[in-house]
N, C-alpha and C positions, 0 to 999 in steps of 0.2 A: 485713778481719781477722776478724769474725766467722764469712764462712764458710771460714775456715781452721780457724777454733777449732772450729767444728761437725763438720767434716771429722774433724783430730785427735782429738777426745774420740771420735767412734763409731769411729777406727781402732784406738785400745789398748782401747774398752771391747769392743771385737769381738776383738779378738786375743786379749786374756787372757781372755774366755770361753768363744770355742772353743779355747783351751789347757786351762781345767781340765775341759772337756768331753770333752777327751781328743781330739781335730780337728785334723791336721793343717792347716793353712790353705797352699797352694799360691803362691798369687797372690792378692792382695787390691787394687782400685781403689776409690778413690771418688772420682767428680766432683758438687760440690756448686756450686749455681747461684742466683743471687736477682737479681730486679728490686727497683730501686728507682728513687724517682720523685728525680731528681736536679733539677727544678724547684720543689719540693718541700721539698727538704734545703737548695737554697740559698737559701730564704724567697722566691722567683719567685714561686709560690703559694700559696694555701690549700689544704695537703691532710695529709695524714699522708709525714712525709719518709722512714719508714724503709722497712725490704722491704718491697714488695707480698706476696712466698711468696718460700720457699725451697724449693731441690726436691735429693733426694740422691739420685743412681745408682750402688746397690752391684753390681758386679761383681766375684767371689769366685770362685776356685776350691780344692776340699778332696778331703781324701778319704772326706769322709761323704755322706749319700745328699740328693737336695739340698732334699728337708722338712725333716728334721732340720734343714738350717743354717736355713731360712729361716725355721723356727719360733723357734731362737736367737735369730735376729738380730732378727725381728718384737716378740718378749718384752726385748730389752737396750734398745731403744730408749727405754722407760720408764725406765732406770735409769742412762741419760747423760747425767751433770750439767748439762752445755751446752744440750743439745736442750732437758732440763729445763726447763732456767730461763728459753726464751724462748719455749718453750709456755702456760707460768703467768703470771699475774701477778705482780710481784716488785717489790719495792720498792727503788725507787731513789734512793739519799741521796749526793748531792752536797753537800760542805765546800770551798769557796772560802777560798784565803786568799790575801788580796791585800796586797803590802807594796809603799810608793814609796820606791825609793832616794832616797837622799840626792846631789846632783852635787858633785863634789869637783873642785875649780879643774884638775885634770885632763883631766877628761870636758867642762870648758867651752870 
């Protein structure tokens, strides 16, 4: 799910920039890829369970000259929420809330 969400945030933050940049945009692909240690995530071992790296291959076609885009594109990646947030440090606060039903001669 994550590199879905990374996927979609740089497809509308790249669409609508080279939209108000005046950029037809033709064809636009991205395939987004990540390892991860799935021995790891299942507590198998000691190690860090999330992605090793994540890698994005943009494949664009426009009708601008192709520095222009890839000056765009190199400069937007700063300013996609997603990338963003798991570029940096970020604080993550999880709230549990746990309730035990009650069994009603039903369920028994």
């Amino acid at each position: 799910m994550l590199l879905s969400a990374i996927g979609g945030c740089l497809v509308a933050t790249y669409i609508g920039a080279l939209s108000v940049a005046d950029i037809t945009v033709k064809s636009l692909r991205l395939d987004v890829s990540g390892r991860v240690n799935f021995r790891a995530a299942f507590g198998l071992e000691a190690a860090n369970p999330g992605f090793e790296s994540i890698r994005v291959a943009v494949d664009i076609q426009t009708d601008s000259s192709t520095d222009k885009v890839k000056g765009i594109l190199d400069r937007l990646l700063k300013t996609a929420p997603i990338p963003d947030t798991i570029i940096r440090p970020v604080p993550l606060n999880v709230e549990i809330s746990c309730k035990q039903a009650e069994l009603t001669a039903e369920l028994l």
